[in-house]
Biopython code that builds the backbone (N, CA, C, O; Angstrom):
import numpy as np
from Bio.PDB.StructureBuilder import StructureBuilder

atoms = [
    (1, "UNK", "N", (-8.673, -19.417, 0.473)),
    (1, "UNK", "CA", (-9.228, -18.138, 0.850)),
    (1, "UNK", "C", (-9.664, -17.395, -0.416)),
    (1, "UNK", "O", (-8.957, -17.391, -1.424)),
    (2, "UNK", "N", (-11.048, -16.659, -0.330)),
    (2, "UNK", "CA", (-11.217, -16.134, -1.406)),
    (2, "UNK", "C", (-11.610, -14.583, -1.035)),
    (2, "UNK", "O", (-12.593, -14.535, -0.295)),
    (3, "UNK", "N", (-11.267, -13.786, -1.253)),
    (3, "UNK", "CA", (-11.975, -11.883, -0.523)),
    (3, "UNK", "C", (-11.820, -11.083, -1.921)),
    (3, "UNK", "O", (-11.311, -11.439, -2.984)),
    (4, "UNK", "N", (-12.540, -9.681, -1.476)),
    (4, "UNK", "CA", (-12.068, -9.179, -1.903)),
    (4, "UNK", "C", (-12.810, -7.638, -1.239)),
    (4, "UNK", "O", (-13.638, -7.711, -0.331)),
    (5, "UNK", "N", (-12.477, -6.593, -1.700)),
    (5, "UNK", "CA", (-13.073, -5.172, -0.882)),
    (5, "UNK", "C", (-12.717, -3.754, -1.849)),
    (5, "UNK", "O", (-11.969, -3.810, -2.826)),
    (6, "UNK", "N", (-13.212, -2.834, -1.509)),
    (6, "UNK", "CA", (-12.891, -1.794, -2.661)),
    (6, "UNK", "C", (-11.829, -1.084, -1.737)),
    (6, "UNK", "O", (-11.881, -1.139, -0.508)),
    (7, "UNK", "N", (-10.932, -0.460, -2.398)),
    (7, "UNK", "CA", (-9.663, 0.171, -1.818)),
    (7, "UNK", "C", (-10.359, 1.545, -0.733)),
    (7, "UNK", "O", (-11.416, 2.149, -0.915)),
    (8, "UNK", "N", (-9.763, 1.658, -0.069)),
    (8, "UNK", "CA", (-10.722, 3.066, 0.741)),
    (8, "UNK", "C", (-9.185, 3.724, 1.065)),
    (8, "UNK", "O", (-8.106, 3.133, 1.097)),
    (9, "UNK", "N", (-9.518, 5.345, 1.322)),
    (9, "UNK", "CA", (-8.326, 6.401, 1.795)),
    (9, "UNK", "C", (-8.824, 6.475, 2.816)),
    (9, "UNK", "O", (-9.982, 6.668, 3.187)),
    (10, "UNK", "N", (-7.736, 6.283, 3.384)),
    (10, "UNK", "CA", (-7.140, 5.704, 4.907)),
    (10, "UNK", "C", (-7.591, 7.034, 5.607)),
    (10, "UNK", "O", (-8.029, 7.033, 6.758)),
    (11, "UNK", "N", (-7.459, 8.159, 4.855)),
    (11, "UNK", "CA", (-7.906, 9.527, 5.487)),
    (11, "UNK", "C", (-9.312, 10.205, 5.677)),
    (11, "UNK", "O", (-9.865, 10.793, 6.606)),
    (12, "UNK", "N", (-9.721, 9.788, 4.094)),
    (12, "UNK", "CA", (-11.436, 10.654, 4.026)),
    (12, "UNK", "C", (-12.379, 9.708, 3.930)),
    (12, "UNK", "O", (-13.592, 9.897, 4.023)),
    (13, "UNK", "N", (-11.777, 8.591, 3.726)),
    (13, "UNK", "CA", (-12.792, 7.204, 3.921)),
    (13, "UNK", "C", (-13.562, 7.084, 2.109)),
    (13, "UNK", "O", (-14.232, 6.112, 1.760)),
    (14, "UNK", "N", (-13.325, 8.016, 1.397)),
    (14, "UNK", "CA", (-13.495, 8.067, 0.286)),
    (14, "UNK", "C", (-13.175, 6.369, -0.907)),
    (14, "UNK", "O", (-12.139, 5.706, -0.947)),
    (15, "UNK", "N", (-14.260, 6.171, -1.571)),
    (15, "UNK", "CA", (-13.499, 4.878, -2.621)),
    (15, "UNK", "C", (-13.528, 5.214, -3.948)),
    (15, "UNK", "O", (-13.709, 4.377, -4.833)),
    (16, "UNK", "N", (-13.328, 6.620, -4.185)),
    (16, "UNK", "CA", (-12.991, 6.863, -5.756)),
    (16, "UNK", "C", (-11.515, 6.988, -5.568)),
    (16, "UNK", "O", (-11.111, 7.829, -4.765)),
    (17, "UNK", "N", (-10.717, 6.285, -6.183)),
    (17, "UNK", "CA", (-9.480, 6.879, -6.552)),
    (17, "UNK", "C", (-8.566, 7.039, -8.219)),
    (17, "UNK", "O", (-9.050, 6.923, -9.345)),
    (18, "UNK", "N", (-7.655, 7.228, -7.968)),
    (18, "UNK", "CA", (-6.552, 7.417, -9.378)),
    (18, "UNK", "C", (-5.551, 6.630, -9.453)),
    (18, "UNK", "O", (-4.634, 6.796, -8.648)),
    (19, "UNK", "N", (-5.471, 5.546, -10.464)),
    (19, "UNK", "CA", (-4.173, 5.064, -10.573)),
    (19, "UNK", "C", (-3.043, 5.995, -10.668)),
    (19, "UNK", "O", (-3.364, 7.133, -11.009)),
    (20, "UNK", "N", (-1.686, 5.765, -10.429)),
    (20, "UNK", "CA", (-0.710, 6.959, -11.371)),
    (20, "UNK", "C", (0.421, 5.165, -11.825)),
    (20, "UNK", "O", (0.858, 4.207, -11.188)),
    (21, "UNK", "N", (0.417, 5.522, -12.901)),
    (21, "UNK", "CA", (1.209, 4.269, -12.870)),
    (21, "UNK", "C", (2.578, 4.506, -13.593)),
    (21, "UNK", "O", (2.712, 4.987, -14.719)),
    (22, "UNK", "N", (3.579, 4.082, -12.744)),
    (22, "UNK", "CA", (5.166, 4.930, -12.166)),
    (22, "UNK", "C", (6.049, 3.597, -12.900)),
    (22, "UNK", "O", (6.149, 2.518, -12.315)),
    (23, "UNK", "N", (6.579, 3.818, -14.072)),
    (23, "UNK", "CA", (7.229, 2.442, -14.976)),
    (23, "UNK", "C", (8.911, 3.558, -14.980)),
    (23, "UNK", "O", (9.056, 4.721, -15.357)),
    (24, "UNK", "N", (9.952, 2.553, -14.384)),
    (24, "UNK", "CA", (11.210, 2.629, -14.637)),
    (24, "UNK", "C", (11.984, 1.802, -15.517)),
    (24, "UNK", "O", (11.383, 0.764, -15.792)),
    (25, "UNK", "N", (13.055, 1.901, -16.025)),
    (25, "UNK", "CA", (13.487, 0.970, -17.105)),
    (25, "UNK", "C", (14.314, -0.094, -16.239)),
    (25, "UNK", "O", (15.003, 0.393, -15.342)),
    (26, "UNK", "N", (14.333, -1.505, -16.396)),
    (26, "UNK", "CA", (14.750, -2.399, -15.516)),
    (26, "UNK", "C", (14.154, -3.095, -14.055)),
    (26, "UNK", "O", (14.665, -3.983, -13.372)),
    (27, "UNK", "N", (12.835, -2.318, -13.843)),
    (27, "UNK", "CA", (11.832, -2.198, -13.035)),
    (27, "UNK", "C", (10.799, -2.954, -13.163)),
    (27, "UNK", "O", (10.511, -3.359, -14.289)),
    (28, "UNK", "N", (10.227, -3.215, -12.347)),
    (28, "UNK", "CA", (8.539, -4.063, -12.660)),
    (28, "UNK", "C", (7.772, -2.317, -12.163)),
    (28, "UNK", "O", (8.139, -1.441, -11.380)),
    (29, "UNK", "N", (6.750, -2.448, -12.966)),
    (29, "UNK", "CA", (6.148, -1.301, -12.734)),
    (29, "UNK", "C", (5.272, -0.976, -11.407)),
    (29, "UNK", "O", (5.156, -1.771, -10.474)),
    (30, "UNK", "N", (4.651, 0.357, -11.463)),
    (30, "UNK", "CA", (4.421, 0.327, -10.374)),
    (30, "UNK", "C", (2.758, 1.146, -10.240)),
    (30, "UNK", "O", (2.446, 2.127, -10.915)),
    (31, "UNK", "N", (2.246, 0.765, -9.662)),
    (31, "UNK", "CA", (0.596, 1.607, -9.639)),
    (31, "UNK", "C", (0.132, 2.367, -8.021)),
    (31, "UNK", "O", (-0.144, 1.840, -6.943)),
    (32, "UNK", "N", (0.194, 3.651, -8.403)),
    (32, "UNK", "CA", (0.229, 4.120, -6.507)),
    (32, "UNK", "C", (-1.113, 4.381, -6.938)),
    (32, "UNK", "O", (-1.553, 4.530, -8.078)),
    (33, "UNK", "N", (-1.757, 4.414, -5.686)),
    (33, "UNK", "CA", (-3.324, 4.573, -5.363)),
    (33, "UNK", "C", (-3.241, 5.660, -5.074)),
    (33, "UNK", "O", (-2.179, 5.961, -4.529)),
    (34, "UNK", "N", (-4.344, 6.856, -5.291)),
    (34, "UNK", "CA", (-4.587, 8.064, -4.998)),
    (34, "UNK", "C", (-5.906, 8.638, -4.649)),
    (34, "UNK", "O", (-6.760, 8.870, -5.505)),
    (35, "UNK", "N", (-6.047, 8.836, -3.535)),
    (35, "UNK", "CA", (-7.473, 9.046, -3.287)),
    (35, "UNK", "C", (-7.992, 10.364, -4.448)),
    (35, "UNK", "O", (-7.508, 11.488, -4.319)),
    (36, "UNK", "N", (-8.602, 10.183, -5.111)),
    (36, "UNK", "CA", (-9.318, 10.972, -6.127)),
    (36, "UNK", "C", (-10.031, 12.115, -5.256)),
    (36, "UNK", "O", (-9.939, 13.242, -5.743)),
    (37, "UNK", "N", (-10.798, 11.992, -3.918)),
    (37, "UNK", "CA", (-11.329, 13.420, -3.473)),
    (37, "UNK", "C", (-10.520, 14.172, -2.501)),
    (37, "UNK", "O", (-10.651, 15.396, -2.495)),
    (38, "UNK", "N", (-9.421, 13.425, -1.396)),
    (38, "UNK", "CA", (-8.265, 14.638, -1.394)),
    (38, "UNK", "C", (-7.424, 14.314, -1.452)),
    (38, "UNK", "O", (-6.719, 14.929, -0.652)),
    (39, "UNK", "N", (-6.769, 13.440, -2.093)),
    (39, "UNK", "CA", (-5.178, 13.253, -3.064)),
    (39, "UNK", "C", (-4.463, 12.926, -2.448)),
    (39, "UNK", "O", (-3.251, 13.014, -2.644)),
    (40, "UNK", "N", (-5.259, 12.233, -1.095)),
    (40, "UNK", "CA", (-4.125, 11.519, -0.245)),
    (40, "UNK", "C", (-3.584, 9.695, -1.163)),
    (40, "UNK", "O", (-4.229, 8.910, -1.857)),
    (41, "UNK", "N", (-2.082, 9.704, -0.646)),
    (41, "UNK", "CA", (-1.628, 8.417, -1.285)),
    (41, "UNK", "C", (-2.607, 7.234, -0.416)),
    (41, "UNK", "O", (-2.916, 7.342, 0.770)),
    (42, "UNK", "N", (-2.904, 6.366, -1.117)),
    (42, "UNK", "CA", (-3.837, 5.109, -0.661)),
    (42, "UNK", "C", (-2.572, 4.045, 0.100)),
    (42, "UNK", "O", (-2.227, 3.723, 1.236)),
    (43, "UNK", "N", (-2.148, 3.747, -1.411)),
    (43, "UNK", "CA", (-1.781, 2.284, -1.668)),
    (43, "UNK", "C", (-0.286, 2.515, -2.342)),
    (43, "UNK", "O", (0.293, 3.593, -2.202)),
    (44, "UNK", "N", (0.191, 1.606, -2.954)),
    (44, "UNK", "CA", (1.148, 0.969, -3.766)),
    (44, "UNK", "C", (1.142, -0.286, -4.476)),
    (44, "UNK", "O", (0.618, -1.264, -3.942)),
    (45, "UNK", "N", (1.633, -0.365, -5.550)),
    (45, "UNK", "CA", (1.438, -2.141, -6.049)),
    (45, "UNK", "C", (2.527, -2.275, -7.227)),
    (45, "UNK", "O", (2.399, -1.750, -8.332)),
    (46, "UNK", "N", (3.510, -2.982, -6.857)),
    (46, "UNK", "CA", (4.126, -3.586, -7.973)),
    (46, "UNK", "C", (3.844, -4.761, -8.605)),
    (46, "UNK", "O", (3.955, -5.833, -8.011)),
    (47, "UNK", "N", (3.487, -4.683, -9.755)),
    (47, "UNK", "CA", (3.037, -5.171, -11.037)),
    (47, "UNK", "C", (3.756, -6.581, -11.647)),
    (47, "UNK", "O", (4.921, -6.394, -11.996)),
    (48, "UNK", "N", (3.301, -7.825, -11.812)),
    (48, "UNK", "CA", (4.080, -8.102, -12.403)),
    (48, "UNK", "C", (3.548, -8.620, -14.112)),
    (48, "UNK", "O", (4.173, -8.746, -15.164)),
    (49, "UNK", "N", (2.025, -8.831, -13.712)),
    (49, "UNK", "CA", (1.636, -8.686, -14.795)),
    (49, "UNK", "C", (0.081, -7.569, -15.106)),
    (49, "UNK", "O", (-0.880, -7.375, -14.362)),
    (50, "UNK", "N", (0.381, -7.005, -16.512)),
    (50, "UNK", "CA", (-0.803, -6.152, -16.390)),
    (50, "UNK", "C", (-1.566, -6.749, -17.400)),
    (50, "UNK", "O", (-1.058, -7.015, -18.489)),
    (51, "UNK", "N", (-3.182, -7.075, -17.042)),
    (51, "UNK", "CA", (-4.228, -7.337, -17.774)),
    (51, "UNK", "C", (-4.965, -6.268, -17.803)),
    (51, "UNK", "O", (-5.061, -5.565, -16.797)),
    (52, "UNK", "N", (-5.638, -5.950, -19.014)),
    (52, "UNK", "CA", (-6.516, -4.758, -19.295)),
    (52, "UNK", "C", (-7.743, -5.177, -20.017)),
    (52, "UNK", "O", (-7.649, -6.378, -20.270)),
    (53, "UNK", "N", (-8.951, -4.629, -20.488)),
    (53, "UNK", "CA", (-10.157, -5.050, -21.174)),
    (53, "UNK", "C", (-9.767, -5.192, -22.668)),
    (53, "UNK", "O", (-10.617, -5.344, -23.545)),
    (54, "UNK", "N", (-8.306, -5.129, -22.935)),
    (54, "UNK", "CA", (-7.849, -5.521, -24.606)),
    (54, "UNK", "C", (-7.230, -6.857, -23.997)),
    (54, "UNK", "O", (-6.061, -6.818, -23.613)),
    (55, "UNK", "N", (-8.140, -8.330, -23.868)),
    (55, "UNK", "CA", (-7.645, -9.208, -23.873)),
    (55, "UNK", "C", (-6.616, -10.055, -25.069)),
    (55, "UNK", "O", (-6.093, -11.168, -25.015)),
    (56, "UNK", "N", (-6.605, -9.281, -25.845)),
    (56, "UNK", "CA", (-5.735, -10.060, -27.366)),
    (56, "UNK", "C", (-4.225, -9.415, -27.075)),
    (56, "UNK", "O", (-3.173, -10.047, -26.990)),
    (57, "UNK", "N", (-4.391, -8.192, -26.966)),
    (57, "UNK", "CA", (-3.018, -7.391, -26.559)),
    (57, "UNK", "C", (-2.436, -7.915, -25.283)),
    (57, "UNK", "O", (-1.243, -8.216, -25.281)),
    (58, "UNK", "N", (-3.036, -8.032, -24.378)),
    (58, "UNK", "CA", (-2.259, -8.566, -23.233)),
    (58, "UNK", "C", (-1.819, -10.064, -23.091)),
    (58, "UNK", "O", (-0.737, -10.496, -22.694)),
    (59, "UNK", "N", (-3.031, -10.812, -23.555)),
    (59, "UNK", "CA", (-2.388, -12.245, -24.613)),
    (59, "UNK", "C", (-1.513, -12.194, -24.695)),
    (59, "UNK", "O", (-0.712, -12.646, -23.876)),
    (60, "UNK", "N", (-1.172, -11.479, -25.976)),
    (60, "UNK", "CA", (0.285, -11.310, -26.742)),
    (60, "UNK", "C", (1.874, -10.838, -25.861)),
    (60, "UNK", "O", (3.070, -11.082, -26.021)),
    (61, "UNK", "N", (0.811, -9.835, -24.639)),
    (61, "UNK", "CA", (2.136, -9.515, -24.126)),
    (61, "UNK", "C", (2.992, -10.569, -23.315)),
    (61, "UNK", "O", (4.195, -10.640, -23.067)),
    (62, "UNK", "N", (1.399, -11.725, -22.852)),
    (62, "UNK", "CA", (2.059, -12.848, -21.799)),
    (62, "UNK", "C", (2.864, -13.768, -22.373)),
    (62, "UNK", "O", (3.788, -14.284, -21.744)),
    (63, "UNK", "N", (2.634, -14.012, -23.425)),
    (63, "UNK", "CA", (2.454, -14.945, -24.280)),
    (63, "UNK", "C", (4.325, -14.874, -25.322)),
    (63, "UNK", "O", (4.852, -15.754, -26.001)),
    (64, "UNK", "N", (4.599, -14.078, -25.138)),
    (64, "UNK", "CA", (5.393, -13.732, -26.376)),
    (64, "UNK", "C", (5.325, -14.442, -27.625)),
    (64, "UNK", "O", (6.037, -15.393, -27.948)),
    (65, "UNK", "N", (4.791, -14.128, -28.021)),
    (65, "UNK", "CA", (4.405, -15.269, -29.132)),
    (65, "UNK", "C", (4.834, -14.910, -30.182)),
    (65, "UNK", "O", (5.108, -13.724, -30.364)),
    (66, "UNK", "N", (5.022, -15.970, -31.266)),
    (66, "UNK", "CA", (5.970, -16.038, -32.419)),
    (66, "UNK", "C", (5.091, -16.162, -33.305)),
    (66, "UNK", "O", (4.029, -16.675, -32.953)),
    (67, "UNK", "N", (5.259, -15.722, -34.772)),
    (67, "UNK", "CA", (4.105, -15.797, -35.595)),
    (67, "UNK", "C", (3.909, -17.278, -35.990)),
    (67, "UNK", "O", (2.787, -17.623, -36.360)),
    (68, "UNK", "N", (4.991, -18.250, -35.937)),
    (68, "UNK", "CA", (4.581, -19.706, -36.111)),
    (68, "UNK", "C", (3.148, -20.178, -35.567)),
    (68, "UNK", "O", (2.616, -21.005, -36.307)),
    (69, "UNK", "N", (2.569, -19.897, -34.666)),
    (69, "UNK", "CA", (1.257, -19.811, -34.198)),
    (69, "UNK", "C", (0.453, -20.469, -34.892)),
    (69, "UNK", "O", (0.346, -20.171, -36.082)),
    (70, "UNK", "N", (-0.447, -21.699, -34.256)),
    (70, "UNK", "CA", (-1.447, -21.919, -35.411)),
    (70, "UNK", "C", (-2.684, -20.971, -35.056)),
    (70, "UNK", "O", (-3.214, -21.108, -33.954)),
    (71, "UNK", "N", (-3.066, -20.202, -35.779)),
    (71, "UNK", "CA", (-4.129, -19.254, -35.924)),
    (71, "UNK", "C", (-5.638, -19.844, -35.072)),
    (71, "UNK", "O", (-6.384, -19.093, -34.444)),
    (72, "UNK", "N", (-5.875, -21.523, -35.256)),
    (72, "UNK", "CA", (-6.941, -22.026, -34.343)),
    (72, "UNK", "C", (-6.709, -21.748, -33.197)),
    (72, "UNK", "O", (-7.435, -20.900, -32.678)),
    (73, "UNK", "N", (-5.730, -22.298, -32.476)),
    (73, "UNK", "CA", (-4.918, -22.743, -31.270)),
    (73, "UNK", "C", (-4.902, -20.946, -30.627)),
    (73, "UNK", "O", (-5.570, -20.273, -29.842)),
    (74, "UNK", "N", (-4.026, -20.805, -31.282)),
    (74, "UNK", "CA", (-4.680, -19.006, -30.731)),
    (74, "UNK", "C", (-5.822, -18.388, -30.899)),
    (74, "UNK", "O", (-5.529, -17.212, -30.681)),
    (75, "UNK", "N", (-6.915, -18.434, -31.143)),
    (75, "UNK", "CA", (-8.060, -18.077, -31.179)),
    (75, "UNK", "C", (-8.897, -18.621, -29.713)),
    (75, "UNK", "O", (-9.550, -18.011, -28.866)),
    (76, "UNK", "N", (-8.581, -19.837, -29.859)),
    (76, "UNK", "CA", (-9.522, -20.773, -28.820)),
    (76, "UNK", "C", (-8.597, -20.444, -27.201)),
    (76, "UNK", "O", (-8.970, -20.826, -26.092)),
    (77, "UNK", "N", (-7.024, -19.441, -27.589)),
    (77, "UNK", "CA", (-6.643, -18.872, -26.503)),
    (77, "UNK", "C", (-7.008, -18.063, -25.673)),
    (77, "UNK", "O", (-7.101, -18.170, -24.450)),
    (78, "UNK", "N", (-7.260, -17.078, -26.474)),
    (78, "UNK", "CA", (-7.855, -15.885, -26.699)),
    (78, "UNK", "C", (-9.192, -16.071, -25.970)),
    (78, "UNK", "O", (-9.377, -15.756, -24.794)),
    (79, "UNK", "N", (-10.138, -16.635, -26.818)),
    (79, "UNK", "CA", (-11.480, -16.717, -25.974)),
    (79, "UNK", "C", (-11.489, -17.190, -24.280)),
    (79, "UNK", "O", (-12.276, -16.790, -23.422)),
    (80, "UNK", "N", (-10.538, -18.010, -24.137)),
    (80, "UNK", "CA", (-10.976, -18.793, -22.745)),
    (80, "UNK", "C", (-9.690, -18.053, -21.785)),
    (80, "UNK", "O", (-9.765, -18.163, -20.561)),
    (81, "UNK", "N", (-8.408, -17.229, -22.469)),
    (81, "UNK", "CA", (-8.014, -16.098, -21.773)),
    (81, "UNK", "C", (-8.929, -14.989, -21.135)),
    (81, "UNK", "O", (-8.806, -14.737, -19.936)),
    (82, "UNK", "N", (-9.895, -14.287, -21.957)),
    (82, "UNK", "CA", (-10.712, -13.174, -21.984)),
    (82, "UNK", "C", (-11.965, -13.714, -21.074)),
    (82, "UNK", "O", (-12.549, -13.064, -20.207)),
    (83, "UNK", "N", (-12.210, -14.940, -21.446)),
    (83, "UNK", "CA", (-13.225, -15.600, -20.013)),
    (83, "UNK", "C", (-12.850, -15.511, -18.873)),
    (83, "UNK", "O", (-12.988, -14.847, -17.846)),
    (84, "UNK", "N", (-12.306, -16.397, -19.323)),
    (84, "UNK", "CA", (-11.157, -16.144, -17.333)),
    (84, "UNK", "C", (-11.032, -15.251, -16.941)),
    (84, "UNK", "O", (-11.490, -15.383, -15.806)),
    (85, "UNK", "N", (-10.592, -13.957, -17.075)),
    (85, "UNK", "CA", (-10.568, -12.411, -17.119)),
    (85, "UNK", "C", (-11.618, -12.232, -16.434)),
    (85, "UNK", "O", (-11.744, -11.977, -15.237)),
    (86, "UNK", "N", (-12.697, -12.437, -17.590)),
    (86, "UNK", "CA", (-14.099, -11.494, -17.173)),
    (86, "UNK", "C", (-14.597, -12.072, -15.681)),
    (86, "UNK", "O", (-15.040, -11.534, -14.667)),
    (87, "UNK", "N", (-14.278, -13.510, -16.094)),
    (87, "UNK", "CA", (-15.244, -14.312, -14.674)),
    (87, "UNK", "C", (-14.598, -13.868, -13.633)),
    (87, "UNK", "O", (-15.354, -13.260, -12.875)),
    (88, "UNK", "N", (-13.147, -13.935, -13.156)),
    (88, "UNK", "CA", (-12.371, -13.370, -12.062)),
    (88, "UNK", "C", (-13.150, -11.992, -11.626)),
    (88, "UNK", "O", (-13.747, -11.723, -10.584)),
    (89, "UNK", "N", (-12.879, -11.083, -13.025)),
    (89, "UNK", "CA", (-13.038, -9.606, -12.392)),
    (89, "UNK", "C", (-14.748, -9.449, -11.602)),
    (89, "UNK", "O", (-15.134, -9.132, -10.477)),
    (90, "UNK", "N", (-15.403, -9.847, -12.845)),
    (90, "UNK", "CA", (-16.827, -10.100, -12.099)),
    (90, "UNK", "C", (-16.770, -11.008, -10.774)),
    (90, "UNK", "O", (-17.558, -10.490, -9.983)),
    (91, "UNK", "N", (-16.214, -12.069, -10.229)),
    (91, "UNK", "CA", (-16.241, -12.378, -8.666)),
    (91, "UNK", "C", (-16.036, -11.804, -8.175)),
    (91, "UNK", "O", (-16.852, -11.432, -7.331)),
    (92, "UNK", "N", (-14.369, -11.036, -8.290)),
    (92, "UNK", "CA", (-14.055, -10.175, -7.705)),
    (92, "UNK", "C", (-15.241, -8.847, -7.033)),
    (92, "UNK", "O", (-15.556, -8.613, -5.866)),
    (93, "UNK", "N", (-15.616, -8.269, -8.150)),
    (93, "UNK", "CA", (-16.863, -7.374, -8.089)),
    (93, "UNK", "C", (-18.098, -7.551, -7.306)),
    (93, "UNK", "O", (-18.659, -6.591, -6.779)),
    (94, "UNK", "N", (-18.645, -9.073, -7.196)),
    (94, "UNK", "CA", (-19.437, -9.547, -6.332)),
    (94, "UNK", "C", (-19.297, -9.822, -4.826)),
    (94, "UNK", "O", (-20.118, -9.871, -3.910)),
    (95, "UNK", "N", (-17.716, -10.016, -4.912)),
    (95, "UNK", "CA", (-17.416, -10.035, -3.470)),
    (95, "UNK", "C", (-17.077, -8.923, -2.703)),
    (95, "UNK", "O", (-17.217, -8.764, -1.490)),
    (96, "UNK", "N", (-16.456, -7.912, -3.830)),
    (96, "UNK", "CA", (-16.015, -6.459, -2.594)),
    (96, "UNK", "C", (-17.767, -5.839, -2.619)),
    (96, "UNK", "O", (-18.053, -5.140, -1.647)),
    (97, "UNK", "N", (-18.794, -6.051, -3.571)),
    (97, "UNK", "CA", (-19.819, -5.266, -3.220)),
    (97, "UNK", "C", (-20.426, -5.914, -1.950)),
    (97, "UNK", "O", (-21.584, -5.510, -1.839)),
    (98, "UNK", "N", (-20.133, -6.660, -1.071)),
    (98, "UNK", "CA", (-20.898, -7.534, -0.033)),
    (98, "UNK", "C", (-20.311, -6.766, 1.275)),
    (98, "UNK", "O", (-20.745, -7.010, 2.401)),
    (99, "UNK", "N", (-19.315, -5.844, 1.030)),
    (99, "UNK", "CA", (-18.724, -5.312, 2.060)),
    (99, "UNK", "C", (-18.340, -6.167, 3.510)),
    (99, "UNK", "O", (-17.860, -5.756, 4.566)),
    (100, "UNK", "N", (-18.631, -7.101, 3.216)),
    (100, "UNK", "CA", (-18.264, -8.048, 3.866)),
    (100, "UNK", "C", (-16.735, -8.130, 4.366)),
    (100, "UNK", "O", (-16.732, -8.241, 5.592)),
    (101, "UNK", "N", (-15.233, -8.110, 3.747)),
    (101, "UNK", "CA", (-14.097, -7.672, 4.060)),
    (101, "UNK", "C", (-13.817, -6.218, 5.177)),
    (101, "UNK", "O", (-13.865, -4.989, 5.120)),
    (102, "UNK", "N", (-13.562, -7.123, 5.995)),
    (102, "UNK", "CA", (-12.870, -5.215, 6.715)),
    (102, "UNK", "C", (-11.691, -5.092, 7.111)),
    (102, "UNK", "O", (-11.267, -4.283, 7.936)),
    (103, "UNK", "N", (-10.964, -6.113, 6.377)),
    (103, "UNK", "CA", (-9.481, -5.618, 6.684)),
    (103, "UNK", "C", (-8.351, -5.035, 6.112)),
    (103, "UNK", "O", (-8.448, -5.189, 4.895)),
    (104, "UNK", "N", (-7.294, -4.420, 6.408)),
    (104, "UNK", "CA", (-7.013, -3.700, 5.590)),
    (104, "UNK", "C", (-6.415, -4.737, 4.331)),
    (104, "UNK", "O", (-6.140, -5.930, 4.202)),
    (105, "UNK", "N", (-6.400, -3.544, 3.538)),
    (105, "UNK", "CA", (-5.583, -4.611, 2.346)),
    (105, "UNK", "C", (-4.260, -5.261, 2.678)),
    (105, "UNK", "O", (-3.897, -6.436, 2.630)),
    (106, "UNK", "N", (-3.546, -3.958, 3.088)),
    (106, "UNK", "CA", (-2.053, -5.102, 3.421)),
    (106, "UNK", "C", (-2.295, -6.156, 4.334)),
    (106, "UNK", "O", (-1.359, -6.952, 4.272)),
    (107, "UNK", "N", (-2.956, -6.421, 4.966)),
    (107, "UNK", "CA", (-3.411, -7.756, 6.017)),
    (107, "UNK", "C", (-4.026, -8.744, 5.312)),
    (107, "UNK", "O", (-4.062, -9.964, 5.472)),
    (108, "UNK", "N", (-4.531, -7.968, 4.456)),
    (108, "UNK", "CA", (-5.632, -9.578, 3.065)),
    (108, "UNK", "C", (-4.078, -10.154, 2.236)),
    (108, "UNK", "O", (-3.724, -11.331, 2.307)),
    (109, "UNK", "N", (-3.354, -9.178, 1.541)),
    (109, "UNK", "CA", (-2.704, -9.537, 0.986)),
    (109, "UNK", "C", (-1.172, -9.965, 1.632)),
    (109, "UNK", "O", (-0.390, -10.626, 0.949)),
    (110, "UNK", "N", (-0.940, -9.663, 2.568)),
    (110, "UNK", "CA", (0.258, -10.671, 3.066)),
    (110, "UNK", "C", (-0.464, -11.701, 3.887)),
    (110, "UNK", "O", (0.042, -12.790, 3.618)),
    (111, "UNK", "N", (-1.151, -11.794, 4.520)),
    (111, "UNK", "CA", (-1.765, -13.388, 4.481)),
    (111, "UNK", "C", (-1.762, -14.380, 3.970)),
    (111, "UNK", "O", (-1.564, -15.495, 4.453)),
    (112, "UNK", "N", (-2.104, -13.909, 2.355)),
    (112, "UNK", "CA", (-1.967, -14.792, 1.339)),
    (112, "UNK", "C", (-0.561, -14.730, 0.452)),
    (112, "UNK", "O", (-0.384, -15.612, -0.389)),
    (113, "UNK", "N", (0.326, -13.808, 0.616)),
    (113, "UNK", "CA", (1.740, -14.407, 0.299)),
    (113, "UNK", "C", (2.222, -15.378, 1.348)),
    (113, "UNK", "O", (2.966, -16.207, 0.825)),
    (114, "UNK", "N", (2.061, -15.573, 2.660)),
    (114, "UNK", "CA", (3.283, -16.312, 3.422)),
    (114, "UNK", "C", (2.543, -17.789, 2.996)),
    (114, "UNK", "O", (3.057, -18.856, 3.330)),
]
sb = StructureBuilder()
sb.init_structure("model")
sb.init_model(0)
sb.init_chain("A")
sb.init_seg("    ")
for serial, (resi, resn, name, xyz) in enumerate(atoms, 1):
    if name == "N":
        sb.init_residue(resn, " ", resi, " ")
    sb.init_atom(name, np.array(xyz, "f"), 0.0, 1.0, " ", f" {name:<3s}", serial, name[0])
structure = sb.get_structure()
C-alpha cells in the first residue's frame, strides 16, 4: 500500500496547521496537530524517529556514531541518507496533492500497523 493526504481539521476543514512538539524526559516525543485557522487539536503522533532538512544532523542522531568512522563511508552515507529523504518526501507530496485519499488518517494509518 502506498497513500498519502494532507492533514485537514476535522472542524473548519482548514489544511494549514501547527506542529507543537510536547518532549518528556523518558518519553518518545510527541507532535500534536493544530489547526492553524481556529486552533482546533487535529491530530497526535508519537515520534520515534525525527528527520528534518539537516540530513547530516539527523544522520548522526540515528546513527550514533563514533568518531572511528571512516570519513568516505560516511560521506557516501550521508548522500544516499539525504536522497532517500528527499525522494520519500517528494512522493509523499505527489501523492497527497492528487487528493485522491479520503480517509481519515487514523484509518490509513492503523491499516498499515496490523
Amino acid at each position: 500500500m502506498e497513500t498519502a493526504k494532507f492533514e485537514t481539521c476535522p472542524k473548519c476543514g482548514s489544511q494549514s496547521m501547527k506542529n507543537i512538539i510536547y518532549v518528556r524526559s523518558g518519553k518518545e516525543p510527541v507532535i500534536y496537530v493544530q489547526c492553524a485557522k481556529c486552533g482546533s487539536f487535529v491530530a497526535g503522533y508519537a515520534l520515534k524517529t525525527y528527520i528534518s532538512d539537516k540530513t547530516y544532523e539527523t544522520l548522526l542522531e540515528i546513527m550514533h556514531l563514533e568518531s572511528s568512522t571512516d570519513s568516505r563511508d560516511f560521506t557516501h552515507k550521508i548522500e544516499a541518507f539525504s536522497k532517500s529523504i528527499e525522494e520519500e518526501y517528494k512522493r509523499a507530496l505527489e501523492i497527497a496533492k492528487t487528493g485522491k485519499e479520503k480517509r481519515k488518517a487514523e484509518k490509513i494509518i492503523g491499516e498499515n500497523i496490523k
